[in-house]
N, C-alpha and C positions, 0 to 999 in steps of 0.2 A: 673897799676903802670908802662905806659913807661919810665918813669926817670930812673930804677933803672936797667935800660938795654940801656947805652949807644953804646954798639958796633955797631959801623955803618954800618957792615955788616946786622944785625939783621931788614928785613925789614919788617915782617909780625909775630903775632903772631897765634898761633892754640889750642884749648883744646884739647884735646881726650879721653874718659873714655874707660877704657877696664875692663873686667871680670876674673880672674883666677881661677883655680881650684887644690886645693892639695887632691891628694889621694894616701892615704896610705894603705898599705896590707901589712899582715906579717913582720914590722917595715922598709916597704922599701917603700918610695915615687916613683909618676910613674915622668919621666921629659923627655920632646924635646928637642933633638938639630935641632937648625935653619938649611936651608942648607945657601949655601955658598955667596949665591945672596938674601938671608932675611936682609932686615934690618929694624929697625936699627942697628941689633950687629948681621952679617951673624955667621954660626958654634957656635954660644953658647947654654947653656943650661939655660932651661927657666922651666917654669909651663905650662901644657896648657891654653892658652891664647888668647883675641883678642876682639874685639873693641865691644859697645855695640853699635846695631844699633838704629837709630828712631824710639821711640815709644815703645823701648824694656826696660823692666828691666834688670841691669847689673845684677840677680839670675839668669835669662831668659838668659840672654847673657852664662853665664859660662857652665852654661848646654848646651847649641847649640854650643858653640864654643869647648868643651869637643867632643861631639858628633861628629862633621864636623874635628877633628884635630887625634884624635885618635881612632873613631867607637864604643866607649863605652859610653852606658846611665848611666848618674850619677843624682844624686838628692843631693841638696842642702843639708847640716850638720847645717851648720855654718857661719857668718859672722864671720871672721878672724882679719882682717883690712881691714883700706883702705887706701892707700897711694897716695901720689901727689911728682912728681917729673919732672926735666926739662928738657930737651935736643935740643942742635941745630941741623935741619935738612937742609942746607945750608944755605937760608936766612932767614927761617922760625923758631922761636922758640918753641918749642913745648911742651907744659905745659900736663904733662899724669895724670889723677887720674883713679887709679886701686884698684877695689875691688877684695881682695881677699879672698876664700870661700874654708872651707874647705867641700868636696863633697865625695859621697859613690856611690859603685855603686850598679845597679838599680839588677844587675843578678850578681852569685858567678862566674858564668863564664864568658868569654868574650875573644873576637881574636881583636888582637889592628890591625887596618888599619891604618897606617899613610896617612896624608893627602901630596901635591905634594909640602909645605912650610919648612918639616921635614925630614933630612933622615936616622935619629936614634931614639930610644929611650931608658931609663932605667928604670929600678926600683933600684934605688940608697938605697943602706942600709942609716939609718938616719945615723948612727956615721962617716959613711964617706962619707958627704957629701962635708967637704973640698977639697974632691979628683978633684970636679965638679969644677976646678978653676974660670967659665966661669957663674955660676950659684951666680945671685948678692947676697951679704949682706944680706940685707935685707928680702930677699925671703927663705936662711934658718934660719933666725931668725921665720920667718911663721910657716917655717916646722915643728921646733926644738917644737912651740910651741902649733902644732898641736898635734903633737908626744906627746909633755909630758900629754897634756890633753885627751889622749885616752880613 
């Protein structure tokens, strides 16, 4: 559908599917902040996340990228959603669909490693998740409705 993107800036477009993962403990989600040089939205607060590769299931994806982002094994719960949305990346449009997966982890324990893309993390209580101004819409509408189907 190029018609309905006339900006003449816009000279290529791109898919991307990425994986996410919500996990919850003790009514508090685990969440990354970006650092400062991530984009596309440097210093926000996201889910663990990120691209599914070739030949990979986006389940496969969320788990490896769970694992490679924060050093905890998780195993799949739940297909959550899946969402599609759009952003420009200079001249490239960039169409993302994201499955989101609500996930458990594999051990009661675990020591979280950030990966070198992150340079925080929380375990956000659910009720205040508002607080996370940087953390989209739509992601605690996920949350919210992970949380309620505990």
């Amino acid at each position: 559908m190029l018609h309905k993107y006339k900006n003449s800036q816009i000279k290529k477009f791109r898919q991307n599917v990425v994986a996410s993962g919500i996990l919850i403990i003790d009514s508090k989600v685990l969440l990354l902040k970006r650092g400062q040089n991530n984009f596309p939205a440097p210093a926000t607060w996201i889910l663990p996340a990120g691209h599914v590769e070739s030949l990979e299931t986006p389940e496969k994806a969320a788990v490896r990228e769970f694992k490679e982002e924060t050093n905890i094994d998780v195993a799949i719960k739940k297909l959550v959603k899946i969402e599609n949305y759009f952003y420009d990346s200079g001249k490239i449009r960039v169409h993302l669909i994201e499955f989101i997966y609500h996930v458990i982890p594999l051990k009661k324990e675990f020591i979280i490693k950030l990966d070198k893309e992150h340079i925080k993390y929380d375990f956000a209580p659910i009720e205040k998740l508002n607080r996370y101004a940087s953390l989209v819409a739509p992601r605690k509408k996920a949350i919210r409705e992970v949380y309620k189907n505990l």
